[in-house]
C-alpha positions in Angstrom: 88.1 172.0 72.8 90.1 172.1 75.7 93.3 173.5 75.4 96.6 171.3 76.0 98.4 174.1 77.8 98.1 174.8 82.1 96.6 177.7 82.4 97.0 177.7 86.3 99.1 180.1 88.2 101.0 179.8 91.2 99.8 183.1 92.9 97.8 185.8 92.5 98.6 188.8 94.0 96.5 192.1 93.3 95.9 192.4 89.9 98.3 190.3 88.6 98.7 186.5 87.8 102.2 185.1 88.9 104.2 182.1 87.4 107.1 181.1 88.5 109.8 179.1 86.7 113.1 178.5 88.3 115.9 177.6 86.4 115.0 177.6 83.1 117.4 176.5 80.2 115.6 175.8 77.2 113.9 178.2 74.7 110.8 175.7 74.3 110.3 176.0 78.3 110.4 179.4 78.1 107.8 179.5 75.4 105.6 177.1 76.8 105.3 179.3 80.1 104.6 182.5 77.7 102.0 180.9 75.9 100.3 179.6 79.5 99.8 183.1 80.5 99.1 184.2 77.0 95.9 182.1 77.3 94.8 183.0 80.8 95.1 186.7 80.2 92.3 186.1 77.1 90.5 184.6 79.8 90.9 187.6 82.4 90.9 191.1 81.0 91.0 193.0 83.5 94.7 191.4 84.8 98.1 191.5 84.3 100.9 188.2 84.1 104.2 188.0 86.1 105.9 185.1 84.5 109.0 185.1 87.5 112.4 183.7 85.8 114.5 182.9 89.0 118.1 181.5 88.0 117.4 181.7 84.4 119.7 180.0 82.4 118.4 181.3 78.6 120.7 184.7 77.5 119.4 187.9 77.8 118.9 188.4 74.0 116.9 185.1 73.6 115.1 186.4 76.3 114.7 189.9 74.4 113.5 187.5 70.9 111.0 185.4 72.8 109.6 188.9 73.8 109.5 190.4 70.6 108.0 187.3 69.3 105.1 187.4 71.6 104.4 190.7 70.4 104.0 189.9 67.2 102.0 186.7 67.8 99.3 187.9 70.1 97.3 190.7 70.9 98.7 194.2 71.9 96.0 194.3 74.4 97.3 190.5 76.0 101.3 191.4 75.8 101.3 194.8 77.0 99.8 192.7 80.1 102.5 190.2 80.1 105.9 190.9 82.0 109.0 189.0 82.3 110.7 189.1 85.4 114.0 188.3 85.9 116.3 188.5 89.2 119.1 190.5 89.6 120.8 189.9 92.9 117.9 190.6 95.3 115.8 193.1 93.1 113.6 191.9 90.5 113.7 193.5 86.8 110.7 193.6 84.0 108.2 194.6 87.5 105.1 196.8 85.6 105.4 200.5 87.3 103.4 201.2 90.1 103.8 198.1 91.8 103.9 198.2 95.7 106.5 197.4 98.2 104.1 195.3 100.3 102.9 193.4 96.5 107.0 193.4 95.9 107.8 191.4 99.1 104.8 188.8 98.7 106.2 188.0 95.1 109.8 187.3 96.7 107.9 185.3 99.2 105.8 183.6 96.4 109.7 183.0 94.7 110.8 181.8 97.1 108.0 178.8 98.4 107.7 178.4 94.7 111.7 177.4 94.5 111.4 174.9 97.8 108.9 173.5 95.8 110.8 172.7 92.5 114.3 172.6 93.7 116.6 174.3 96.6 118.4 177.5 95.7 121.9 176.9 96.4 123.9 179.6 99.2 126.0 181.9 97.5 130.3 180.7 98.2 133.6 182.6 97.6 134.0 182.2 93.8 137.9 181.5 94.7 137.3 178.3 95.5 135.6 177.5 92.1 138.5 179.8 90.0 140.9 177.6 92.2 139.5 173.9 91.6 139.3 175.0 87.6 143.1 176.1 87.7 144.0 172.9 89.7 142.2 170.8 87.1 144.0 172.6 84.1 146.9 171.9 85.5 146.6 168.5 86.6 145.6 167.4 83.2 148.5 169.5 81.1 145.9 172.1 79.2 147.5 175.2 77.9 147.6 178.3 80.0 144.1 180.3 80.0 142.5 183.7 79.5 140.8 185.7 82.2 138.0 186.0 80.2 137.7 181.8 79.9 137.9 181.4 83.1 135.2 183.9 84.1 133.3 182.5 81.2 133.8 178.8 82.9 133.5 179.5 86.3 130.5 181.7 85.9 132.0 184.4 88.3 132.5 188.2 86.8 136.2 189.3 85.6 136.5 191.5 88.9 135.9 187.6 90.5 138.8 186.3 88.8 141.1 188.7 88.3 141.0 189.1 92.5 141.6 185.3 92.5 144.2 185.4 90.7 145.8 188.0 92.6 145.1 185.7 95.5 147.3 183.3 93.8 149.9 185.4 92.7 152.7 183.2 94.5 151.3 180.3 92.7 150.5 181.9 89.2 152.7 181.7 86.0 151.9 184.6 83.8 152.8 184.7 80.2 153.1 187.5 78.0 149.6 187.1 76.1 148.3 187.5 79.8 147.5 183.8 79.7 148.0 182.4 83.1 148.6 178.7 84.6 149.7 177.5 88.2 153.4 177.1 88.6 153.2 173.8 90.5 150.5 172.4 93.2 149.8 174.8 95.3 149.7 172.5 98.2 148.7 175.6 100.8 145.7 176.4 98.9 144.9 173.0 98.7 144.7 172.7 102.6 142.6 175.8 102.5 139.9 174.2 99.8 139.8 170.6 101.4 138.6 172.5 105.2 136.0 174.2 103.3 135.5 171.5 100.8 131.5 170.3 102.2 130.7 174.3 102.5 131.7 175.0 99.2 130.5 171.6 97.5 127.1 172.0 99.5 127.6 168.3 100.7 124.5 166.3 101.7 124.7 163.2 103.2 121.9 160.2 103.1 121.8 157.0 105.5 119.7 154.0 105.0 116.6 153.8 107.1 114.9 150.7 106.2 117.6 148.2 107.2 117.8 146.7 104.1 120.3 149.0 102.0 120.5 148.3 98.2 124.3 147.8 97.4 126.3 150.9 96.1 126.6 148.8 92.5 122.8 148.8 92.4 122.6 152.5 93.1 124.7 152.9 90.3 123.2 150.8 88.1 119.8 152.9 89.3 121.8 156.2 88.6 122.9 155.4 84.8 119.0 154.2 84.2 117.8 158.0 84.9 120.0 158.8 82.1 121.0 162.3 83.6 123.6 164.2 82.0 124.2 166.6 85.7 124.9 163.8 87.5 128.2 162.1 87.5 130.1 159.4 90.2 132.6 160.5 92.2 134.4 158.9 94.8 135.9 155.5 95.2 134.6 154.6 92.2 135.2 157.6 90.4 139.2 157.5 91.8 139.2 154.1 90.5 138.1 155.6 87.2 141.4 157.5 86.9 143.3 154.9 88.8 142.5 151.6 88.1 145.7 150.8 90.2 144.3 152.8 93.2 144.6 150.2 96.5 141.3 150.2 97.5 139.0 147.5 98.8 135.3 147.5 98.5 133.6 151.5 99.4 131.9 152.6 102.6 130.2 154.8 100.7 128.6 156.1 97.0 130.0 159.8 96.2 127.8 161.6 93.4 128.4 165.2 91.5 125.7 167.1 91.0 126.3 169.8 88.3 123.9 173.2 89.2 125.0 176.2 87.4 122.1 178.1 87.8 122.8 177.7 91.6 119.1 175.0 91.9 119.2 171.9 93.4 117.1 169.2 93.4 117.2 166.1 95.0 114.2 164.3 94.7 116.4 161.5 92.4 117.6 160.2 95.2 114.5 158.4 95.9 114.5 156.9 93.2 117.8 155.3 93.3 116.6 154.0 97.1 113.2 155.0 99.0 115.3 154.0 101.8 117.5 157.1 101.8 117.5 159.7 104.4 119.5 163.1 105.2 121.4 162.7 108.3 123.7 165.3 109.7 127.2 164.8 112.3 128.9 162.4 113.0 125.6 159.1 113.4 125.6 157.1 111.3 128.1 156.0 108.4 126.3 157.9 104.8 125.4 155.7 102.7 125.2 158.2 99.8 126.8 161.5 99.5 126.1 164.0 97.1 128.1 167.3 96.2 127.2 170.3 94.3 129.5 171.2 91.4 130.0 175.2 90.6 130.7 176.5 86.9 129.0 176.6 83.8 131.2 173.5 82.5 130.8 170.0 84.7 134.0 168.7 82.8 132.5 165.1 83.5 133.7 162.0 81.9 131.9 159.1 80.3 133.6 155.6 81.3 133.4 152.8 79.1 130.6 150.9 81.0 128.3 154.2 80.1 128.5 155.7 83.5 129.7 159.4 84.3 132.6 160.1 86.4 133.3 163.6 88.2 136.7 165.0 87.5 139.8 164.0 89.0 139.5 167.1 91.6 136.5 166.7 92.3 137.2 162.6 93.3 140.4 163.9 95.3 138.1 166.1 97.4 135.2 163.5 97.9 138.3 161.1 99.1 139.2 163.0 102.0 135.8 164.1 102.9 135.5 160.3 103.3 138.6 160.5 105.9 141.0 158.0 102.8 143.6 159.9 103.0 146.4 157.7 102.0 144.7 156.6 99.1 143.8 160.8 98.2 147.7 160.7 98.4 148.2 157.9 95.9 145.7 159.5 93.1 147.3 162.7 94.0 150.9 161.5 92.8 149.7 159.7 90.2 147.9 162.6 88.7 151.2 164.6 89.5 153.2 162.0 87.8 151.8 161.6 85.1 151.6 165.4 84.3 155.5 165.4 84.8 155.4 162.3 82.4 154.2 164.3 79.5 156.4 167.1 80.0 
């Protein structure tokens, strides 16, 4: 009988069969990928398996237990063939010894084809600006002062990360004795700092329409909510409005979306599917149609609205604001958030 499981590769390079899978976050993907290779290394005896884990997003002991458990469920002669692969910066860890440089550089390049393929590894940015946005939303909100150790948990960034952030900060930064820290007030210099880099950081893509026949940014919506994804949240206008009913705005040149990649992937093949119309443009052409921004962190800190849809947080809405040139009304969802944090004092 023909098994249900791929037994395809994506490379083969010497001796050894290579998989890649990017991004992974559930054990049952993980498994599913072991138990591929598993199966063509009964077929091929004479090789060994890479199974290539770039931006893994499963812990380093489940890692360690779906290992342990492969040994005991298959052969010592198939999983003492098997590696797990796991990036660490730009070196690659679990590599069987003996492997060669020239083998070593035609896995990265298989990684990194393989990675296009599947979804765009995101450039690496200062983790101040996400340590920043996090404090900025604590205290726009009223939550309790924080830990180090939260925020570098949140964030995603190492303690070295935040502490120097917080250092940065310093002028800004109310410390309290149990080393819990908050911002004093809005740090309005910092602010200025994060809106000029706010498209680096955010990874900002824009789309335009290309067929001349745009779907309305209610139908995109309507489109978005229908793929039911839990990463992707409305920013924007709408999401302004969100937080603002009161906000004076009429009608929106433009959808804002928030993408939420901690394992630093993208992929934005959805947009097709919310309009085969859409295209990337860059400069100053034409008006965007849709624009959608990358969200740091290990938290996305989205909201669900009462129609069902998503909403970025209130940062991230300020931000996507005055990427869109409304200034005045970033201003009046600015106060508002600021009053009504005084208002609960």
């Amino acid at each position: 009988m023909k098994s249900t499981y791929d037994t395809g590769t994506d490379a083969e390079i010497g001796r050894h069969l290579v998989e890649v899978k990017a991004g992974v976050q559930s054990i049952r993907t993980l498994r599913d990928a072991i138990i591929n290779l598993a199966y063509r290394l009964a077929e091929s005896p004479s090789r060994n398996a890479l199974l290539i884990l770039p931006g893994l997003q499963v812990s380093q002991k489940r890692l360690a237990e779906e290992q342990a458990k492969a040994l005991r469920a298959f052969r010592p002669e198939i999983t003492r063939r098997l590696h797990l692969v796991v990036e660490e910066g730009d070196d690659l860890r679990g590599l069987p010894a003996g492997i060669s440089r020239s083998d070593k550089q035609r896995l990265k390049d298989v990684i990194k084809q393989e990675t296009l393929r599947h979804g765009e590894r995101l450039p690496r940015i200062d983790g101040y600006f996400v340590i920043l946005k996090l404090l900025l939303l604590e205290w726009l909100k009223k939550k309790p002062p924080v830990t180090a150790k939260w925020l570098s948990e949140t964030s995603g960034y190492s303690y070295p990360t935040v502490a120097k952030a917080i250092s940065r900060l310093s002028d800004s930064i109310r410390r309290h004795s149990d080393r819990r820290v908050e911002l004093r007030s809005f740090p309005r210099g910092e602010w200025a700092r994060l809106l000029a880099v706010s498209d680096q950081v955010r990874s900002t893509v824009c789309f335009a329409d290309v067929s001349g026949q745009p779907r309305s940014l209610e139908s995109l919506m309507r489109r978005l909510q229908e793929l039911n994804r839990a990463d992707i949240a409305v920013g924007g206008v709408y999401g302004a409005k969100h937080y603002h009913p009161e906000l004076d705005l009429v009608g929106s040149p433009r959808l804002d979306l928030t993408m939420h990649c901690p394992h630093g992937m993208r992929d934005l093949s959805f947009v097709k599917r919310l309009d085969p119309g859409l295209e990337t443009v860059d400069g100053p052409g034409r008006p965007a149609r849709l624009v959608v921004h990358v969200l740091r962190g290990k938290e996305s800190f989205f909201e669900r609205g009462s129609g069902g849809s998503l909403f970025a947080d209130p940062v991230e809405c300020l931000l996507d604001l005055h990427e869109a040139r409304l200034e005045p009304q970033a201003l009046e969802l600015l106060n508002m958030l600021i009053g009504s944090r005084e208002q609960t004092q």
